[in-house]
Residue, then its C-alpha position, 0 to 999 in steps of 0.5 A: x964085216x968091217x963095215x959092221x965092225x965101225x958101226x958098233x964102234x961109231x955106236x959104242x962112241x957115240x953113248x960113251x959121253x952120255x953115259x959118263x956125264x954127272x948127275x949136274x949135267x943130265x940135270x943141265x941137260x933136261x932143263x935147257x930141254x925142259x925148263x921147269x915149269x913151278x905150280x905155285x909162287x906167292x909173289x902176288x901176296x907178297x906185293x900186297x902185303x909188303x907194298x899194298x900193290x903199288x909196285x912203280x918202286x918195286x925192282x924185280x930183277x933183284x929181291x935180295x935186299x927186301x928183308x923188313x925185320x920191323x915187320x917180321x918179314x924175310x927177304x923174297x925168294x922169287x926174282x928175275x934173275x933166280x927164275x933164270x939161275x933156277x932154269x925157271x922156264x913156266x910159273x903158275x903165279x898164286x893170286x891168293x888172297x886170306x881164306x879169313x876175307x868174307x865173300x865179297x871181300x874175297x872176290x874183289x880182292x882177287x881181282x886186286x891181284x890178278x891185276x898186280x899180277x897182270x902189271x908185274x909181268x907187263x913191266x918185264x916184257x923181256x923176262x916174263x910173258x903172261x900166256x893163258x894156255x899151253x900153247x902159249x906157255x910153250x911158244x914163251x918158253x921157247x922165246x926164252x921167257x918166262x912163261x907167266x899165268x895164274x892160279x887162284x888158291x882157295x874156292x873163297x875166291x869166287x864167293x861161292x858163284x859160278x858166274x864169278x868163277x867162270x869171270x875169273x877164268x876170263x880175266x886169266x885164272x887157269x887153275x883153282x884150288x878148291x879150297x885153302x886153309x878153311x872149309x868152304x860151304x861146299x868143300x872140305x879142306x885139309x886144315x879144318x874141320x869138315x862140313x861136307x866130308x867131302x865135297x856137296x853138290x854144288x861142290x861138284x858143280x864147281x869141278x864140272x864147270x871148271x873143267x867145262x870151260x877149261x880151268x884146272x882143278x887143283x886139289x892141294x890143301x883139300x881134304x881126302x875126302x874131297x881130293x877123291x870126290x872131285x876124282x869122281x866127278x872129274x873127266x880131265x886131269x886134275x892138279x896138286x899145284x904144291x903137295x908132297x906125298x903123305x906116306x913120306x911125311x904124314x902131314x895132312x895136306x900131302x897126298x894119300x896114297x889111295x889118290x896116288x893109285x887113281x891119278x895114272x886113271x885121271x892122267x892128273x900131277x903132282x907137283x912136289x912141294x918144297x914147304x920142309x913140315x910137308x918135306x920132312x916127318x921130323x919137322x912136321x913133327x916138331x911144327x905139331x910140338x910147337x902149335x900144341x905148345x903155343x896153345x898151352x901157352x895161349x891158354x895159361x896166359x889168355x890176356x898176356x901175348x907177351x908171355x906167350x911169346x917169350x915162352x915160345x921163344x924158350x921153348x924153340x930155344x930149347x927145342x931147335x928146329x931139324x932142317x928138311x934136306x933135298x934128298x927128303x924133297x927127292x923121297x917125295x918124287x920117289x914115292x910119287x913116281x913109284x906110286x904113280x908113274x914119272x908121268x904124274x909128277x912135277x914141281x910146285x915150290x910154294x915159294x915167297x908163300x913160306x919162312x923156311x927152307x929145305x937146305x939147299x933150297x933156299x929160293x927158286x935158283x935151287x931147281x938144279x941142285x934138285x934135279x942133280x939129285x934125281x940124276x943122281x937116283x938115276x932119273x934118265x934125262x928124258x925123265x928129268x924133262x917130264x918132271x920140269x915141265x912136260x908132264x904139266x904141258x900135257x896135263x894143261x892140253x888135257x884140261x883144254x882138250x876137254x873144254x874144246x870137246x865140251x864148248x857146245x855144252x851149257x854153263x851150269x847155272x847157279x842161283x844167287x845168294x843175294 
């Protein structure tokens, strides 16, 4: 009797401080279990267009000072030093290039930033480790690097070849989004007018062979149409890199919930956004006052830039911007959660890729203030860890596992266009 009686004092002992701890510390907890693994960040866009890829002055560690008012440009919200303050443990780096590039154009330019992708994360061997799987991503993590591959963003980049993409894929690409801001011959994206409603049959061709040899399909910035199209097609998990959830902010590049509901089916994630038009209705909706603005602006002065600008300026003068806030970003999680399962969720800041914030938020060091929140909502540790990073470890096993079971099976073979 008193042996039990010690047992269930021992018991009651030993939960007392789990269950006591702050939401700040189940978050400290989960991250140094489960780093966060990020689905998206533009730094490699960034070294292009500040510093046209030459990086030999470039300093990694610290990117506060890189603000360039004479060029309209803020200071970078990725470095070295906020990767480790934001418990950053894996980072899908965007080799994006402008979906305005034509083919051809898009391709080499591609390739221009995987290689100053490749160089950035070889200047840091201390900090970064570039991986090309899952098994590598968790090895670097558990060295206490930062985990470092590549996503494409935008369908543009493989000039509409699927020997390109399947090049890509060798030279490190691990994931692709289907398209970017414009539609492609062969997919819908969100931002433009459809083609295809959808995606057509190449289109389709494209989700088969990219998860024949192992390459993540990733469908934020598609369209409805196509994010389900490629739900039909596909047999491994799919990705949103960086999207919100449409029934908290109905912006058009946010995930609907009739794709919501099949992605427990497809064993897919979301990695949740923090761009504040996608995180928040008030500013999508002020977003869509100041475009339609700016239009009528642009159309009352069509040889007169500088009138447009300083009505614009009045105009945002007069209507200043609302501010998205973290439990806006944590309603996102939410809903996903509820809607699909803490199984088919994630993070994907877009850092570096936008001028605005969600309060609290400013740079990727901000991931802990995000899963204190979650903490707070009552989020166990164990789901805290799958949303840092083992919900995307297991959907890149997913992708692999299926490309390892398909290896025997032939490329799709495309015709040339030239």
């Amino acid at each position: 009797m008193r042996t039990a009686a010690l047992v269930a004092m021992l018991a009651l002992t030993c939960a007392w401080p789990a269950s006591a701890r702050t939401p700040e510390q189940v978050a400290e907890a989960a991250l140094r279990a489960a780093p966060v693994w990020d689905g998206h960040n533009d730094v490699p866009i960034q070294l292009r267009q500040r510093d046209k890829n030459v990086i030999a002055q470039f300093d990694f560690h610290d990117t506060t000072d890189t603000a360039d008012p004479a060029n309209k440009r803020i200071a970078m919200q990725t470095d070295i030093a906020r990767l480790r303050k934001g418990r950053v443990g894996a980072q899908f780096w965007s080799v994006y290039v402008s979906a305005q590039l034509d083919d051809r154009q898009a391709v080499q330019a591609t390739i221009e930033q995987i290689d100053v992708t490749k160089r950035l994360i070889a200047r840091y061997p201390q900090d970064l480790e570039y991986v090309t799987s899952a098994a590598g991503a968790e090895a670097a993590m558990k060295r206490g690097r930062v985990a470092s591959l590549m996503g494409m963003e935008g369908g543009h980049s493989i000039g509409g070849s699927l020997a390109v993409l399947r090049q890509m894929y060798a030279l490190g690409a691990r994931y692709m989004t289907l398209t970017h801001s414009k539609a492609l011959p062969w997919a819908d994206s969100a931002t433009d007018a459809p083609k295809n409603d959808g995606l057509n049959d190449f289109g389709r061709d494209v989700v088969r062979e990219m998860q024949r040899i192992g390459m993540l399909v990733d469908l934020s910035h598609v369209s409805e149409a196509t994010m389900i199209d490629a739900l039909d097609v596909a047999r491994a998990p799919v990705m949103f890199s960086h999207s919100g959830a449409r029934a908290v902010t109905a912006h058009p590049r946010n995930v609907p919930d009739t794709v919501l509901d099949r992605l427990k089916a497809n064993d897919g994630i979301v990695m949740v956004v923090t761009l504040p038009s996608y995180v928040s209705e008030a500013v999508w909706d002020w977003s869509s006052r100041r475009s339609a603005e700016q239009a009528r602006l642009a159309d009352r002065h069509p040889e007169d830039p500088k009138a447009v600008e300083a009505g614009i300026a009045e105009w945002t003068t007069a209507n200043p911007a609302p501010r998205a806030t973290m439990q806006q970003l944590a309603d996102h999680v939410d809903h996903i959660t509820k809607r699909a399962g803490v199984d088919h969720v994630g993070v994907g800041g877009d850092f570096d890729g936008m001028s605005s914030f969600v309060e609290g938020f400013e740079d990727v060091g901000g991931y802990p203030a995000l899963f204190a929140e979650l903490a707070r909502r009552g989020y166990s540790q164990a789901d805290l860890e799958k949303i840092a990073s083992r919900n995307m470890l297991r959907v890149m096993r997913g992708a692999e596992a299926y490309a390892a079971a398909h290896k025997a099976d032939p490329p799709i073979e495309s015709a040339t266009t030239f």
